[in-house]
DRENFIFI-770681 format. One line per 8 residues: number of its first residue (from 0); their letters; for each residue x, z, y of C-alpha. Coordinates in nm, 3 decimals. Layout:
% DRENFIFI-770681
NUM> A> X,Z,Y; ... $
This chain:
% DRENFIFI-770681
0> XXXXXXXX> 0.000,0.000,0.000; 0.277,0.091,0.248; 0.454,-0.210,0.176; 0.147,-0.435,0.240; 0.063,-0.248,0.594; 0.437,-0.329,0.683; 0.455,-0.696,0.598; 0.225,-0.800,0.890 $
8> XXXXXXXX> 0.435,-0.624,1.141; 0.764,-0.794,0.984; 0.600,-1.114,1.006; 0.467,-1.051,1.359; 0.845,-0.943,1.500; 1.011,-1.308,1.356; 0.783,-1.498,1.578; 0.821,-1.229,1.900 $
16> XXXXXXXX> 1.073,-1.387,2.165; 1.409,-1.284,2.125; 1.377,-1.123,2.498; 1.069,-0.962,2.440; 1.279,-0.746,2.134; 1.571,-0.687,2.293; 1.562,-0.678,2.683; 1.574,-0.414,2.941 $
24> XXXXXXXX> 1.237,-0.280,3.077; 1.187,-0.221,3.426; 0.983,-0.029,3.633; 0.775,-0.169,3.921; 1.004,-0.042,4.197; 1.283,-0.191,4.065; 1.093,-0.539,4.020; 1.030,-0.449,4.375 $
32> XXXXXXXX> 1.395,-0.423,4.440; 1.517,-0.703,4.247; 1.272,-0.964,4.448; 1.375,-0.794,4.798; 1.751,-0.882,4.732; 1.699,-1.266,4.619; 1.497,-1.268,4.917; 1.728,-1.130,5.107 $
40> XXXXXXXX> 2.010,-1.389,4.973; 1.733,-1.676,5.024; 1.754,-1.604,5.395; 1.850,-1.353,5.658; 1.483,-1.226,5.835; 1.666,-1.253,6.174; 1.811,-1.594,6.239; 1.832,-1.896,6.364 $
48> XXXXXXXX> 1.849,-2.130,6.118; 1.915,-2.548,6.078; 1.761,-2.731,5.833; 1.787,-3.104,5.716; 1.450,-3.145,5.519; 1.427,-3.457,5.326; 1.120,-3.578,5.151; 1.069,-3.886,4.900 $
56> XXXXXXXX> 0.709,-4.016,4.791; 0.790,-4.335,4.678; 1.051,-4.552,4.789; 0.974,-4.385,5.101; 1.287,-4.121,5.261; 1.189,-3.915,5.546; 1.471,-3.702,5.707; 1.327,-3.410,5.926 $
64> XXXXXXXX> 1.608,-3.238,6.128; 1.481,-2.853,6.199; 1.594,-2.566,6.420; 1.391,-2.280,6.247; 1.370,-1.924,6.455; 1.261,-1.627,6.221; 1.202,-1.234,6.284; 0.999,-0.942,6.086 $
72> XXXXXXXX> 0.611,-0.875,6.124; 0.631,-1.272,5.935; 0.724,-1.437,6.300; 0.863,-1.786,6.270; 0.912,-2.089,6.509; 0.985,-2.448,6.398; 1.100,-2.699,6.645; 1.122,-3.102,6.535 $
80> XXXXXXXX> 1.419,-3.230,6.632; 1.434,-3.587,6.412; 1.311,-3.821,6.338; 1.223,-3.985,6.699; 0.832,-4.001,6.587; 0.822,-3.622,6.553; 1.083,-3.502,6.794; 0.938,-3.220,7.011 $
88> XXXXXXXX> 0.684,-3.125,6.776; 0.620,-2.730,6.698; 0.462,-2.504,6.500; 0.445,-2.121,6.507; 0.356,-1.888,6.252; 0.219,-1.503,6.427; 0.122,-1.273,6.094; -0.121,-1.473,5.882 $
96> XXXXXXXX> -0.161,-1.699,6.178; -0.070,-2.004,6.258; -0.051,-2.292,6.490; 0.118,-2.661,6.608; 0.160,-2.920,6.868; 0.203,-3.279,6.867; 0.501,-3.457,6.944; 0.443,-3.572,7.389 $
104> XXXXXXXX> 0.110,-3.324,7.368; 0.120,-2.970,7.506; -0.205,-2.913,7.294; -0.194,-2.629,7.078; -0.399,-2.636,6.730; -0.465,-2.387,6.436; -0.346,-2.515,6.164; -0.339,-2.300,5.779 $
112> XXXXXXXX> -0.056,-2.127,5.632; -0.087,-2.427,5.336; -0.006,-2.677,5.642; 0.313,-2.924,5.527; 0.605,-2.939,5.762; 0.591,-3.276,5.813; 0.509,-3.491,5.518; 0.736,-3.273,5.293 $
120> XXXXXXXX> 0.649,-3.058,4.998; 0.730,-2.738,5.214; 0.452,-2.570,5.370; 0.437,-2.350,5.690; 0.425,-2.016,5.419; 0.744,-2.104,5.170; 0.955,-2.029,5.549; 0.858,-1.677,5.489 $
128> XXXXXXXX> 1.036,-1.429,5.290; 0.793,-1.338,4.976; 0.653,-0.955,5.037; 0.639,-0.725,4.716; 0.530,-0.403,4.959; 0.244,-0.593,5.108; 0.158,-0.938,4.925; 0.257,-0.931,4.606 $
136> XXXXXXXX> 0.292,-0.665,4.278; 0.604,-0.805,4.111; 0.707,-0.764,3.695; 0.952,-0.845,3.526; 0.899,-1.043,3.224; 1.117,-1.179,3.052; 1.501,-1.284,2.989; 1.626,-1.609,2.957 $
144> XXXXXXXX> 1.969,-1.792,2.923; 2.094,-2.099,3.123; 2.424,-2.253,3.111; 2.561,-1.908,2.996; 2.371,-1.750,3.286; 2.152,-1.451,3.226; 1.815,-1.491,3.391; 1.532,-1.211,3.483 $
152> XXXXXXXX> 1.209,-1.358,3.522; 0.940,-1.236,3.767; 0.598,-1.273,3.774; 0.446,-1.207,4.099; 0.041,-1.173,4.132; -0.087,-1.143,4.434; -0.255,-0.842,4.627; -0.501,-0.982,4.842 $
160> XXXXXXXX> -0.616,-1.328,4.887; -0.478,-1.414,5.210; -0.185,-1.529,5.060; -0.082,-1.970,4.995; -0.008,-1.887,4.606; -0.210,-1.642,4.390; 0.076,-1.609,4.111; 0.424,-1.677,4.137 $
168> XXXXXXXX> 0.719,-1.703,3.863; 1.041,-1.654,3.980; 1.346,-1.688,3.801; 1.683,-1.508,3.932; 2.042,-1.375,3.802; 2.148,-1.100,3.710; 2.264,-0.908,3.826; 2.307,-1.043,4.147 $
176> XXXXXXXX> 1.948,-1.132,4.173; 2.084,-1.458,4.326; 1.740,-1.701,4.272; 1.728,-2.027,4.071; 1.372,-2.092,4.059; 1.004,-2.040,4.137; 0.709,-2.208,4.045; 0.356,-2.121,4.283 $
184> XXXXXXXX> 0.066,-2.122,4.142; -0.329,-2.192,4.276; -0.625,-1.999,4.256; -0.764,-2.166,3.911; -0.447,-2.102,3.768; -0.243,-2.468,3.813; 0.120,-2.510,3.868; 0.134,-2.632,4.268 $
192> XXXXXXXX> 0.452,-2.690,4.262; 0.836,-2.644,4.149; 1.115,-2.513,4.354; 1.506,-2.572,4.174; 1.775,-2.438,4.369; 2.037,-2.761,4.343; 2.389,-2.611,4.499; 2.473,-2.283,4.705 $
200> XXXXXXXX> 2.754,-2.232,4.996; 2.822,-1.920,5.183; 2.613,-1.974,5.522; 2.564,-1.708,5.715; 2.823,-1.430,5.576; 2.641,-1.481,5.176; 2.665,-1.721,4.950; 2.316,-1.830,4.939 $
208> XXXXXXXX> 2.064,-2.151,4.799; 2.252,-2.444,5.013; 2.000,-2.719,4.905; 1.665,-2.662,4.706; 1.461,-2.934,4.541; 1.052,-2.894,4.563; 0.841,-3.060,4.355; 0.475,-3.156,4.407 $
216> XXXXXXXX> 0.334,-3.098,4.085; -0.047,-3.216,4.216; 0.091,-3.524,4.403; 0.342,-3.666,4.122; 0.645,-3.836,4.227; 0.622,-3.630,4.559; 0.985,-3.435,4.556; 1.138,-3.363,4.891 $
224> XXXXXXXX> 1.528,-3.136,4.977; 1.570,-2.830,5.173; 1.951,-2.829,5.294; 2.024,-2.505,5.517; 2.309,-2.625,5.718; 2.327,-2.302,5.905; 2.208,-1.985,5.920; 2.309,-1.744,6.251 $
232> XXXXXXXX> 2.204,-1.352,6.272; 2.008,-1.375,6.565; 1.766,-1.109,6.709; 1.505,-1.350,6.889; 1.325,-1.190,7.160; 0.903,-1.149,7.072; 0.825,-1.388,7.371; 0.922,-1.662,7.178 $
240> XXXXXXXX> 0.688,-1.631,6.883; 0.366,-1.627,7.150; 0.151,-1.935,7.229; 0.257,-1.962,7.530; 0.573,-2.030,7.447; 0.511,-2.266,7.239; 0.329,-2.437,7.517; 0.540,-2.442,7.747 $
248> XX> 0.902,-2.493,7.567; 1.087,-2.828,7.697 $
């Protein structure tokens, strides 16, 4: 009888993942912790920040040259600076709002936090740095191995619904916590789309994600490249991240 009762666990543990037998647990706050730090090596909260953002749909190539301003309490500016069609255009993100103007137009629109920068993959949200304290409840998962690299994988569910994705996976190293990959997901459960971090340089006194690949997995074919060409520790005064502003900037 005893042997019998124990066969169907035996059989059960071949066909567990070899991570789920033999990794580390870990509590919430240090999920917590784990997510601040690759956000933290994703990008500095307070900077200045250039971008070259490249998207391809097609035999289409778009090249969207971007001075990005960030700050805490989720304050960003974007200014347009190429191509000529878009130059001048800017959009501001204030909490969980946000708005734009058009490139020769001083008119200010609302715009949603799902809004594309440009015709890219990238939306106005992916700018921000992903909140376990306040958007999301963060576990990790599972352990996986790539190119000899171990990996910890998060799975991030959301708190509220005010957020662009309601799950997120999201792979980084360890231990460094240096990230590799996320994938955001949509309310009825679909993959949205793929981010791959391609290379990594030290900008900004950290080695961090140099150029990351997006891919639009509702709009196939749709890929576009984020390359941070530099990243500056800058404390930008509140005035900027205002309306007005925005209105008024040259």
């Amino acid at each position: 009888m005893k042997r019998q009762a124990l066969f169907p666990l035996l059989a059960l543990a071949l066909f567990l993942p070899t991570a789920a037998l033999g990794q580390k647990r870990y509590t919430k706050d240090e999920a917590k912790k784990i997510l601040k730090k690759a956000e933290e090596i994703r990008c500095l909260e307070k900077a200045e920040v250039g971008v070259d953002l490249t998207n391809l749909e097609g035999k289409t190539q778009i090249v969207y040259d971007l001075t990005i301003l960030n700050s805490t309490e989720r304050l960003d500016y974007v200014e347009f600076l190429a191509p000529q069609e878009e130059r001048g255009r800017k959009m501001l993100a204030q909490g969980r709002n946000y708005w734009s103007t058009f490139p020769d137009s001083k008119r200010i629109v609302t715009i949603s936090k799902r809004e594309m920068i440009g015709n890219s993959a990238f939306a106005m949200a992916d700018i921000f740095q992903l909140d376990a304290d306040n958007d999301y409840d963060p576990e990790v998962v599972g352990e996986e191995m790539a190119d000899k690299v171990k990996l910890l994988k998060l799975d991030l569910k959301a708190k509220h619904d005010d957020v662009p994705y309601v799950n997120v996976k999201y792979w980084v190293e360890e231990p460094s916590s240096f990230p590799v990959k996320a994938e955001f997901y949509g309310l009825s459960g679909k993959l949205l789309k793929v981010l791959t971090v391609q290379s990594r340089k030290e900008i900004g006194g950290l080695t961090r994600p140099e150029v990351s690949k997006m891919e639009d997995s509702i709009n196939k074919g749709h890929v576009s490249y984020w390359k941070t060409k530099s990243m500056i520790a800058r404390d930008v005064p509140d005035s900027v991240f205002t309306k007005e502003y925005l209105k008024n900037k040259n």
